[in-house]
N, C-alpha and C positions, 0 to 999 in steps of 0.2 A: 364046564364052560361058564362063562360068565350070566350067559344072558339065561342058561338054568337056575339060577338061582331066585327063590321069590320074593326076593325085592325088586329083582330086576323087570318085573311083569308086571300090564299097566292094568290095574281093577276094574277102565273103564274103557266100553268099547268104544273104536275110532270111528270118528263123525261119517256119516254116511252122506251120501248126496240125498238132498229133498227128494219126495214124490212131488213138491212143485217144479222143481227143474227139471225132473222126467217126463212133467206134464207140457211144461213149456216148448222142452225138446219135441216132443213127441207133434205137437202143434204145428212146429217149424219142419221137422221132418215130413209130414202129411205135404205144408206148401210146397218142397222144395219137389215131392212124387208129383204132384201136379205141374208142374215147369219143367220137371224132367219127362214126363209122358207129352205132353204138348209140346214142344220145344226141339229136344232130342229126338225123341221117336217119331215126334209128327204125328202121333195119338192123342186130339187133343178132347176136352172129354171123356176122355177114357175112366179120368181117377173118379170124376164127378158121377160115373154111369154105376161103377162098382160099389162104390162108398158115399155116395150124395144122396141125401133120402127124400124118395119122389112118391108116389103115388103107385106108379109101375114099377119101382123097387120092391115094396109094401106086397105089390099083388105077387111077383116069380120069389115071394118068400126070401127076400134079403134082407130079412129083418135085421141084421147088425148094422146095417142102414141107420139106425136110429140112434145111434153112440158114435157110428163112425163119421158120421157127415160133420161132425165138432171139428175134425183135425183138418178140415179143407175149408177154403178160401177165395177170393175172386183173386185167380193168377192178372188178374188186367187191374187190379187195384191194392196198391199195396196200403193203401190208408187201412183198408178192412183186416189183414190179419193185424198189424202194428196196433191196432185200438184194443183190438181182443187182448192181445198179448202182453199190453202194458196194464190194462185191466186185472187180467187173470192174475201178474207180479204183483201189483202193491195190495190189492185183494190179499192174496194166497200169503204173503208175508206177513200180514195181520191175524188171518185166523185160522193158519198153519198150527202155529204155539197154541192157539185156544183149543182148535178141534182136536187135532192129532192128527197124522197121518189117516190113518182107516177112515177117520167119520169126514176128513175135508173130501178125498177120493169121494167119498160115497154121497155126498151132498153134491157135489161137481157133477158124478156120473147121473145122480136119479134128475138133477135139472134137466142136464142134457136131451133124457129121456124123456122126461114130460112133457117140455119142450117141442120135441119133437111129436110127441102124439098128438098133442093140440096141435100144433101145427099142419099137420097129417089129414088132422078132423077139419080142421077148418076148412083144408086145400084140399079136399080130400073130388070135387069137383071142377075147379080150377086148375091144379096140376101145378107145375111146375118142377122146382128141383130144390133144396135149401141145402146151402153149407153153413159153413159159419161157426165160433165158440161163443158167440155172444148169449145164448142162453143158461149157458154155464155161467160166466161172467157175471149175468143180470139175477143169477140165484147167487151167486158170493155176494154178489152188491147188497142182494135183500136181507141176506143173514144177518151182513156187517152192517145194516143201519139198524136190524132188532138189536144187536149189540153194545151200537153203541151211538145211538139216534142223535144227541144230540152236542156231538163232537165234532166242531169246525173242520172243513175239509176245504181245500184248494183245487177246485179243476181247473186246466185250461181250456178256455173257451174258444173252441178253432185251432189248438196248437199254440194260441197268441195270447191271449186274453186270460188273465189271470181272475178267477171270481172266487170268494168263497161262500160255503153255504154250507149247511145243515144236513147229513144224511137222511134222513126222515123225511125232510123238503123234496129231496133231489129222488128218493122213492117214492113218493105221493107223484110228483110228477108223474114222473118214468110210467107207473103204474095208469094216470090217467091219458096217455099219448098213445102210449098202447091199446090200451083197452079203446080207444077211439077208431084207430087205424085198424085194427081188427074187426070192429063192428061196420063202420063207414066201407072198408075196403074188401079187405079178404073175406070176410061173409058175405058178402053182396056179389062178391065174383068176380073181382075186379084187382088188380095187382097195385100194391102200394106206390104212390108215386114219388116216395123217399125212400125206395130200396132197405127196405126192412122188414125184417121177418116179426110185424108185433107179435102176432099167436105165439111163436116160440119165445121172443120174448118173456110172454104172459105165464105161460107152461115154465118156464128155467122162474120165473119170482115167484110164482105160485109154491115150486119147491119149496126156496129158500124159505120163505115164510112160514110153510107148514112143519119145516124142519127144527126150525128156531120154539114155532109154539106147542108142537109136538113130542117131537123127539130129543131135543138136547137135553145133556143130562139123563136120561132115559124115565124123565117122570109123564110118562104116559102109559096107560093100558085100557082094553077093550072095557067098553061100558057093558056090556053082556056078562062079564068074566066074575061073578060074585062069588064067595065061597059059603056054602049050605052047611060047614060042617059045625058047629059051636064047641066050644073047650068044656071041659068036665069043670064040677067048682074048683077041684083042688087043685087047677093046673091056671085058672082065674088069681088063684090065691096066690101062686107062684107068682105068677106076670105081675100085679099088683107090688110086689115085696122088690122086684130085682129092682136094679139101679135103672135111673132113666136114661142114661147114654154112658157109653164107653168111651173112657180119654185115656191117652196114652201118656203113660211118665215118662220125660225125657231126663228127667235129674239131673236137672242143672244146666248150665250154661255150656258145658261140652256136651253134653245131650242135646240140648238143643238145640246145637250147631249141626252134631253128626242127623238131625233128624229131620232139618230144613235141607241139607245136602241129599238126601235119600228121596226129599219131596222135589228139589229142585231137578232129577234125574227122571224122575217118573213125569214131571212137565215137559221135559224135554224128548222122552220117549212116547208119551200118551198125549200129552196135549192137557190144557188144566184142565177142560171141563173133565177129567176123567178123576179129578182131587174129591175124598170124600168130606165133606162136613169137617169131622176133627181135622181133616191134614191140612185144610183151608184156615181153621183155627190157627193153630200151630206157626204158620205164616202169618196170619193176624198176630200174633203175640211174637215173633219174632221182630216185626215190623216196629211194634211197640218199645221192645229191647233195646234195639238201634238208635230209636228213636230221644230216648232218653240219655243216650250216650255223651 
């Protein structure tokens, strides 16, 4: 048959839907359980009792409480998911390509979760109930100004008002309003009177941040972690003698074609921070190539 034949088969695998879109979905799927339990069933509360992370969740051990309370929402306001949800989109299409898959997940899930302890800690005599993805959100927010601080941005102000500003500005803020309303409000034991979760807030940017100066790239390790063992001379004498970095020949202009397409595919699979040193070269000098054309 035709399609046996291996020319006829395609080298690369067919585009997959984002973990941002399942993430979105999954968001929008949470609000709609909660309009369907209240609404339908006449259970309302319900979704909020199983998956809204309270204080008395925390104690009958629902700790999944602490991830799941992201995908719920105030069903009586729809401003509050629509702001998360457009947040998490032009966020998540930024630095989707940079993280990758696995590390945007895992930067998104560990906010959520810090977020949520702090919050927990703070409320932890006060009480209440928190939904909400905006702590997720406000850790994408903070990665994306360590990224890329000071690259003009457009918010609207209210929906209406068009302003632009600085990401670095617009986390300095964020960073000091919270941290006010936390201290002022929910320490003192008293519920914010702009309907906002700062501690979670604080806990989701605390993430991003420590994510950004810690773990990207994975140039971090334990300050404990030394190694006692010392090399013999003759293996001193080796290290000394080898080459100081390894590059790769692409020989020539078709090489180099075929080798920026092999980089371009693992960017698109991995995400760039996952490019080493040379494969970031190789691009640098591609770039160069074009350039002179």
């Amino acid at each position: 048959m035709l399609s046996d034949r291996p020319y006829m088969h395609d080298p690369y695998p067919r585009e997959r839907t984002s973990v941002l879109a399942w993430l979105i979905s999954a968001v929008v799927a949470g609000f709609v359980l909660q309009i369907v339990t209240s609404r339908v069933f006449e259970a309302p509360g319900a979704a909020e009792h199983f998956f809204g992370l309270s204080v008395g969740a925390l104690h009958s051990g629902r700790v999944w409480t602490l991830l799941t309370y992201s995908f719920l929402h105030d069903p009586g306001n729809l401003l509050h998911i629509l702001s998360n949800v457009i947040g998490l989109y032009f966020l998540g299409r930024v630095l989707l390509p940079v993280l990758g898959p696995s590390r945007f997940l895992g930067l998104y899930a560990a906010a959520v979760l810090l977020g949520g302890v702090v919050w927990a800690a703070a409320n932890w005599h006060l009480g209440g109930v928190l939904i909400g993805a905006s702590a997720g959100v406000f850790g994408l927010f903070i990665t994306y100004a360590c990224f890329y601080p000071h690259q003009p941005v457009t918010f609207l102000l209210l929906f209406i008002l068009p302003v632009t500003l600085k990401p670095k500005h617009v986390a300095i803020a964020a960073v000091l309003v919270d941290l006010t309303g936390c201290l002022f409000y929910e320490v003192m034991g008293a519920p914010s009177p702009f309907g906002f979760a700062h501690s979670a807030h604080l806990g989701g940017m605390a993430a991003g941040w420590f994510y950004f100066r810690y773990v990207h790239e994975g140039h971090w390790r334990l300050p404990f972690r030394r190694s006692d063992i010392e090399l013999p001379r003759w293996a001193k004498k080796d290290a000394k003698a080898a080459p100081a970095a390894y590059q790769v020949n692409v020989g020539g202009r078709e090489g180099l074609r075929a080798e920026v397409d092999r980089i371009l595919d693992k960017i698109n699979s991995q995400g760039f921070g996952a490019l080493s040193a040379e494969e970031k070269r190789i691009l640098d000098e591609a770039k160069d190539l074009l350039s002179r054309r």
